[in-house]
C-alpha positions in Angstrom: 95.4 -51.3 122.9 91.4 -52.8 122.9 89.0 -53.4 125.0 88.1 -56.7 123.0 89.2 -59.0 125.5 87.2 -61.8 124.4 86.4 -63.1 120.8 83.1 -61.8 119.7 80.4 -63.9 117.4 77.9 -63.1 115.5 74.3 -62.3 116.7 72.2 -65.8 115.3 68.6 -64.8 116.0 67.3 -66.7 119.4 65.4 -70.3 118.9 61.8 -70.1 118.7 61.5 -66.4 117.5 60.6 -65.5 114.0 62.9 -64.5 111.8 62.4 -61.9 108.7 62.1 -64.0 105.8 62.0 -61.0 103.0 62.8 -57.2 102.2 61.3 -55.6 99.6 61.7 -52.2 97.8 59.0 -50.7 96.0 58.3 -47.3 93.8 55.0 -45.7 92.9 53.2 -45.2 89.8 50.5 -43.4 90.7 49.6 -40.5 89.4 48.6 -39.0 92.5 50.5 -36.8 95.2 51.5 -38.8 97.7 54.2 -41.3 97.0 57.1 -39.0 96.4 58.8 -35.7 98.3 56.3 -33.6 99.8 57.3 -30.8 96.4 55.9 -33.0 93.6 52.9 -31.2 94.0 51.5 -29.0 90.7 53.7 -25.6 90.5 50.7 -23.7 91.3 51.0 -25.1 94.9 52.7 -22.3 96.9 55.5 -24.8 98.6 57.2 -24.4 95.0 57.1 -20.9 95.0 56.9 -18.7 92.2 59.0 -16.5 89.8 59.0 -13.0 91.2 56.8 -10.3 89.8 57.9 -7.3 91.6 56.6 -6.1 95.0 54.0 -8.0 97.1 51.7 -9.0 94.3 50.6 -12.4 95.0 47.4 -13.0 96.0 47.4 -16.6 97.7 45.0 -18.1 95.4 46.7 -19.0 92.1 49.8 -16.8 92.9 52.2 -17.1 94.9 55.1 -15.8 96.7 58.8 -16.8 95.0 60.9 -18.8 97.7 65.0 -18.2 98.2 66.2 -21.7 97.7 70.1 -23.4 96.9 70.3 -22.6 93.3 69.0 -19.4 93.5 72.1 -18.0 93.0 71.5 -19.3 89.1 69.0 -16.7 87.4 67.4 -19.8 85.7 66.1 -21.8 88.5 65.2 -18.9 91.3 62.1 -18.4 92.6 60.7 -21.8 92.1 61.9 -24.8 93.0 59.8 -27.3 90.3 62.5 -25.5 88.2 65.4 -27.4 88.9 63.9 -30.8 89.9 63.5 -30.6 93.8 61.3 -33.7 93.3 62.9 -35.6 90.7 64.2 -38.4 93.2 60.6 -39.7 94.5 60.0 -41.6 97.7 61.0 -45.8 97.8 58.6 -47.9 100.1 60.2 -50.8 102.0 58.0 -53.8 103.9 60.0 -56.1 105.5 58.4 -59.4 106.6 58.7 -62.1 109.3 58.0 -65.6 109.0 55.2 -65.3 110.8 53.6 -63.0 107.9 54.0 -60.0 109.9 54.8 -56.8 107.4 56.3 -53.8 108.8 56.2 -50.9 106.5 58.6 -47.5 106.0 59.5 -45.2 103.8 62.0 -42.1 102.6 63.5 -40.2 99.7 65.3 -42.4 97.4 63.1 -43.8 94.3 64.6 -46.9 92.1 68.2 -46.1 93.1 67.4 -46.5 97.0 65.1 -49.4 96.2 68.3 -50.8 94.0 70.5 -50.7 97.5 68.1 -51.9 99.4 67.8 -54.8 97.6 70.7 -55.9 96.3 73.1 -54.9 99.7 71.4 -53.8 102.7 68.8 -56.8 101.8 72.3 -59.3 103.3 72.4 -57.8 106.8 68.1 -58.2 107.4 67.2 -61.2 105.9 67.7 -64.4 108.1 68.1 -61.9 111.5 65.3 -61.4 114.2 64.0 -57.9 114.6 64.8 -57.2 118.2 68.3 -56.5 116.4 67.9 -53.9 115.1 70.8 -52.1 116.5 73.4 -54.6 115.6 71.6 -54.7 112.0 71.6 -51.2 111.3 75.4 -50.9 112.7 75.7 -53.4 109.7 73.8 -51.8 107.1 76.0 -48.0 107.9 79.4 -49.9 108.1 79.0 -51.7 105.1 78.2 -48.9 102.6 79.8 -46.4 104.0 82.8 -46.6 101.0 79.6 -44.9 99.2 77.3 -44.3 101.9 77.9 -42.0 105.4 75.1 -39.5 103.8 73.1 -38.8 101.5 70.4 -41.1 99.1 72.7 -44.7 101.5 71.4 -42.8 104.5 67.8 -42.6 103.5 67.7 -46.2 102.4 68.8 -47.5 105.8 66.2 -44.7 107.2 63.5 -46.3 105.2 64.5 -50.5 106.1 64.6 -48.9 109.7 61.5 -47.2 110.1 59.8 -50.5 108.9 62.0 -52.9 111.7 60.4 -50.5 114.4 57.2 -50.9 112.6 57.5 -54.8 112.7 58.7 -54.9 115.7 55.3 -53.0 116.8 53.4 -55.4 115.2 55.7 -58.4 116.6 55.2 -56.6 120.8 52.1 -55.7 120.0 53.0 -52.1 121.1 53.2 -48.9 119.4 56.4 -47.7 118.2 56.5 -44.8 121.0 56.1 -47.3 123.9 59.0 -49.0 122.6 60.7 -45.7 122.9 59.7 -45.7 126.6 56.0 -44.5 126.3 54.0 -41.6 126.1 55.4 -38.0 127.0 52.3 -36.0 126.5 48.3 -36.6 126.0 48.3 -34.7 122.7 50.9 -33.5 120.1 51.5 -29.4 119.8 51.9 -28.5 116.0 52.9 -25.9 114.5 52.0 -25.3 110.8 54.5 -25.0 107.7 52.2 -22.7 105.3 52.1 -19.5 103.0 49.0 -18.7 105.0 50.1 -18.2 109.0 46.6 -16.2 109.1 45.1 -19.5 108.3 47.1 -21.2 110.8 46.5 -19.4 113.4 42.9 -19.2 112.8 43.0 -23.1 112.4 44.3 -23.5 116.1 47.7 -24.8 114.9 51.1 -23.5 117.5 52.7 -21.2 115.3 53.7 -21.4 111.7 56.8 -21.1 109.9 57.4 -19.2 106.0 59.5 -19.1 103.2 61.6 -16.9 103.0 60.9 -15.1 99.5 64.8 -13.5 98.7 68.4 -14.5 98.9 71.6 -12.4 98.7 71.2 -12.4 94.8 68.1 -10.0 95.3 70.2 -7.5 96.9 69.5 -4.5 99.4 66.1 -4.4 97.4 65.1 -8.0 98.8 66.5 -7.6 102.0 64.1 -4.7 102.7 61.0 -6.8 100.9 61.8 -10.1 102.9 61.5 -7.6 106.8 58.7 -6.1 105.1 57.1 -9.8 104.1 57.4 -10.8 108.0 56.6 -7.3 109.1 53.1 -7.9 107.4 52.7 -11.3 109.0 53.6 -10.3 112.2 50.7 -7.2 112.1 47.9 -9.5 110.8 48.7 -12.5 113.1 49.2 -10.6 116.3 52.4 -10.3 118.6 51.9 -13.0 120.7 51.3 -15.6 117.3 54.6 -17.5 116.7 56.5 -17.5 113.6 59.2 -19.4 112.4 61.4 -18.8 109.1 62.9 -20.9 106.8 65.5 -20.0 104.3 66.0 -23.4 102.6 70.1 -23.0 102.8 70.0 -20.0 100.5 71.7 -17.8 102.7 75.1 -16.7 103.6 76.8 -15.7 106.7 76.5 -12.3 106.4 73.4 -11.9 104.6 72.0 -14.4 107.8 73.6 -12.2 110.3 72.0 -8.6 109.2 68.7 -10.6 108.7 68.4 -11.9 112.1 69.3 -8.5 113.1 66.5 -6.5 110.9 64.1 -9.1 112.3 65.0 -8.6 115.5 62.1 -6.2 116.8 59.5 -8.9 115.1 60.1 -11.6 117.5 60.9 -14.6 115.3 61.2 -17.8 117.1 63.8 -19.2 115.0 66.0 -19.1 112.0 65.5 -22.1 109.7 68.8 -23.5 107.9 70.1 -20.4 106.3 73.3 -22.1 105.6 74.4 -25.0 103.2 73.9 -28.1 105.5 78.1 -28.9 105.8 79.2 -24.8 106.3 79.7 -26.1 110.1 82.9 -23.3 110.4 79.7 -21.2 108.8 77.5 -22.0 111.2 79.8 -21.3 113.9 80.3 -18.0 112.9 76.8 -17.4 112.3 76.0 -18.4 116.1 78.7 -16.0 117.4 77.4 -13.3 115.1 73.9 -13.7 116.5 74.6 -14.4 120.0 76.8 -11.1 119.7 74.0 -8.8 118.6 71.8 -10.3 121.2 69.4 -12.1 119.1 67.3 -14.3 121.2 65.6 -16.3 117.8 67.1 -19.8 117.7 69.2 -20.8 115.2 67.8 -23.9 113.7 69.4 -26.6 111.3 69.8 -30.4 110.8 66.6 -31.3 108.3 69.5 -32.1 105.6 72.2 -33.6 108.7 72.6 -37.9 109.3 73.5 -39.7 111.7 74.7 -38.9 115.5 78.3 -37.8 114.1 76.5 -35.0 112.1 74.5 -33.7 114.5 77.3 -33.6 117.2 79.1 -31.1 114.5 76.3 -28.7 114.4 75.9 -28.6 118.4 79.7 -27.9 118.5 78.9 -24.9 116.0 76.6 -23.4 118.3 73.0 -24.8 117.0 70.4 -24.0 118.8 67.9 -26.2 117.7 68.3 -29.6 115.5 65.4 -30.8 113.4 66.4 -34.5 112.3 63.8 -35.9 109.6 63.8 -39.6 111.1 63.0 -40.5 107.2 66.3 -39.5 106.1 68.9 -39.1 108.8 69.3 -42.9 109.7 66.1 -44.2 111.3 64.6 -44.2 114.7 67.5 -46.2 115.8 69.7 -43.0 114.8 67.2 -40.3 116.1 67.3 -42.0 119.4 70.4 -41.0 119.5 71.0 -37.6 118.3 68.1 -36.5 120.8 70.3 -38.0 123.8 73.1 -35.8 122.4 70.9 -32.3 122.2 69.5 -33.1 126.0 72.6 -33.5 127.5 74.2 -30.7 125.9 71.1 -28.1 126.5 70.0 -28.0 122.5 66.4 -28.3 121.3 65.0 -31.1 118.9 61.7 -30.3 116.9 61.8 -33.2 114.3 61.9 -32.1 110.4 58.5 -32.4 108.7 58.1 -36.1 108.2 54.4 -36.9 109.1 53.3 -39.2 111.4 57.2 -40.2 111.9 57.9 -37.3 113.3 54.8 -37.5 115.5 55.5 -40.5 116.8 59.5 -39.2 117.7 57.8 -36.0 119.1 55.5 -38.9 121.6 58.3 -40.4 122.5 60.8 -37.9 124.3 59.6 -35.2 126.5 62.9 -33.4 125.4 60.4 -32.6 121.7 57.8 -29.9 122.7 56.5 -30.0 118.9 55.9 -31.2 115.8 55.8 -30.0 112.4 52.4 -30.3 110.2 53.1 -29.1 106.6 50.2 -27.5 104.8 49.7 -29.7 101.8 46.6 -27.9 100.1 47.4 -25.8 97.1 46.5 -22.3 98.5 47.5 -23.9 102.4 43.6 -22.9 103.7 42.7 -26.8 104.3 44.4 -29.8 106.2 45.3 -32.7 104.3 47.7 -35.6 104.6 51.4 -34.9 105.0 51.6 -38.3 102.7 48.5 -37.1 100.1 47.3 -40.8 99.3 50.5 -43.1 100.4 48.1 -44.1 103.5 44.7 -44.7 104.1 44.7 -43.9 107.8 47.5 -41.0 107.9 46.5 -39.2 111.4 45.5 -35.0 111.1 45.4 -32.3 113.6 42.9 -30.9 115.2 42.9 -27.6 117.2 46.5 -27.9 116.4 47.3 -31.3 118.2 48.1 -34.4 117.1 46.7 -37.8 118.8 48.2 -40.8 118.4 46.5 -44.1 118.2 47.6 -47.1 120.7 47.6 -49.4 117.5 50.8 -51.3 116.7 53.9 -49.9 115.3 53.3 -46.8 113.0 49.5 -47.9 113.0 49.5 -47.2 109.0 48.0 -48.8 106.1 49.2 -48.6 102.9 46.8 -47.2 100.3 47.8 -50.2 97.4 44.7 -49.3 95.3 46.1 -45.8 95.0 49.9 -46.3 94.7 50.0 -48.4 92.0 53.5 -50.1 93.4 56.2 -51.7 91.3 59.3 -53.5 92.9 62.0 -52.4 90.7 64.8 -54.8 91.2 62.7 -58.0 92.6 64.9 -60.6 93.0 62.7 -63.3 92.4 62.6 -62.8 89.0 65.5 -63.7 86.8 67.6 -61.3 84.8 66.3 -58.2 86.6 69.5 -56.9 87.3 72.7 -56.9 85.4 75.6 -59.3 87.6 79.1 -57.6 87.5 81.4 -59.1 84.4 83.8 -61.6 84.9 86.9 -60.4 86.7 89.2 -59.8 83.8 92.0 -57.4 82.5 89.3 -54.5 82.5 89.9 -51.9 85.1 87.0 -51.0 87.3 85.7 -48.1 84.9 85.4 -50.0 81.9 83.5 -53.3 84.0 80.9 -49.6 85.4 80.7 -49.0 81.3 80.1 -52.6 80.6 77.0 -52.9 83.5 75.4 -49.7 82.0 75.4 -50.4 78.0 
């Protein structure tokens, strides 16, 4: 049985309207933070964390405390994550123009191999439409690579061409993305802070603030004890009334979550960060039961590392409290739309992942979001500076903890070219820049993969 009762066509953009003429993918040279993952930052900065010395001996300045992380488990890359490359992939830039010379602008995780899809398949389903598609395009874009795609570096390409259809399409209305959203749900933004310092943040005006968490199972008794004494200290010098949040960066097991939540119990933490690996969904289920069982009121939080609507759904079935989609990576504001509709109807909380003024502008648009992230970017996290260090020239900062938004255009942000240095890796224009497939033949499929990379 279907309910396709009558042949559908294809979408033709509508007479009259521009149409986008080009799609570009760029990468950034610069030797500056602020075109890549918010960790390629020196690995003095405290978001990498540092080796542990023993006991509490960091002093904030140029040491810092060592933070639990995925391959902790491996002796050779604990305690700081520069060690193992957490910013090797660095961000890909996308503008996507209109024959009208209109240039919307996004961004995500992805570098040259992002900027390759982009341009050489996800380029078929954007070029020659109108943007007030963006729906049916991005249904295109997900269907098409999903033999490779469904998560993952596909997902943050798609993020980044969608971002910068919303942006265009801002620029096209004349509106700011949020109003295309449905308008304004508050006057000012509530942050709270990411930072080693929530001292500083509090002191700064900022909502709360959310740390590290310094040690994993593979620390033992030992670093169980030092991580409730680590919060224990930030809960005495910032007061009880002072919010904090903790991440654990999927370094965590069931177990080890369980009797954590429980030892942090009398310390009032507003939520538990990703403790688990992003697909332990049976995990997290446990987890929830486990908590819920000992009567833990902190939330159990997740979904930075999630995509799309059907990933999401799987952690509210597992009992997630609270889902924090990065719009950068999990599929776009087309996609986020969605996933927040799923978490209101089913009574979970969205605070969107740290992805700047994305995230702000997400946060505008839904009264369901009560908050936004800002992450403390300077090296010792005692001064505010841009989520995206140089990437834009206009990037909008807190103050007294809020964020306002300006009634600008789509994302109302301009593109700091003299700083980024940008190269467009695989620009079609120019002959030769990419290698075509071989000539069908009696080779199988590995050998023609062999033959495009010799």
């Amino acid at each position: 049985m279907s309910l396709y009762l009558g042949k559908h066509e294809d979408v033709e953009p509508e007479p009259g309207l521009a149409k986008i003429k080009a799609v570009r993918a760029y990468v950034s040279r610069s030797s500056e933070y602020g075109a890549s993952d918010v960790h390629d930052t020196a690995d003095t900065h405290w978001i990498m964390g540092m080796p542990d010395k023993g006991g509490f001996t960091w002093n904030h300045v140029d040491t810092h405390p060592p933070i639990t992380n995925p391959m902790s488990m491996f002796p050779k890359y604990s305690g700081s994550r520069s060690s193992w490359g957490v910013a090797k992939v660095p961000t890909v830039i996308v503008e996507v123009e209109d024959e009208a010379g209109r240039i919307g602008v996004g961004a995500s995780t992805g570098g040259e191999a992002a900027a390759f899809i982009i341009e050489h398949h996800l380029s078929m389903f954007i070029e020659g439409a109108n943007v007030r598609d963006r729906g049916y395009i991005w249904e295109q874009m997900f269907r098409a690579c999903v033999h490779y795609g469904r998560k993952g570096l596909a997902v943050h390409a798609i993020s980044a061409v969608d971002i910068a259809l919303w942006d265009l399409l801002g620029l096209t209305l004349n509106e700011p993305v949020y109003n295309l959203m449905g308008g304004r749900t508050k006057q000012r933004i509530p942050c709270y802070a990411t930072t080693s310092r929530p001292d500083l943040a509090k002191e700064m005006g900022f909502h709360g603030a959310k740390v590290p968490l310094p040690y994993g199972p593979c620390d033992g008794q030992k670093g169980m004890r030092a991580n409730v004494e680590f919060l224990a200290d930030w809960r005495e010098k910032v007061g009880p009334d002072f919010p904090i949040m903790l991440d654990c960066y999927m370094a965590l097991d069931v177990q080890y979550s369980a009797e954590l939540a429980r030892r942090l119990m009398p310390l009032d933490i507003k939520w538990i960060e990703e403790p688990l690996m992003p697909d332990e969904y049976a995990g997290h289920a446990r987890l929830a039961q486990k908590m819920k069982g000992m009567g833990c009121t902190s939330y159990l939080a997740t979904g930075e590392h999630e995509y799309t609507a059907h990933g999401y759904q799987q952690l509210i079935a597992a009992g997630v409290d609270l889902l924090q989609p990065d719009v950068m990576w999990m599929g776009g504001p087309t996609e986020f739309i969605k996933v927040v509709a799923l978490a209101q109807a089913q009574g979970v909380a969205v605070v969107p992942h740290g992805c700047g003024v994305y995230g702000y502008y997400m946060a505008m648009a839904f009264g369901h979001i009560t908050l936004a992230e800002f992450m403390m970017m300077s090296e010792r996290a005692d001064v505010i500076e841009p989520n995206f260090g140089s990437m834009f020239t206009n990037e909008p900062l807190p103050k007294d903890g809020y964020i306002t938004l300006s009634s600008e255009p789509g994302f109302a942000l301009t593109l700091n070219r003299a700083a980024l240095n940008l190269v467009r890796p695989y620009d079609r224009k120019i002959p030769g820049k990419v290698r075509r497939r071989p000539a069908a033949g009696p080779c199988s499929g590995l050998a023609q993969i062999r033959a495009l990379a010799s």
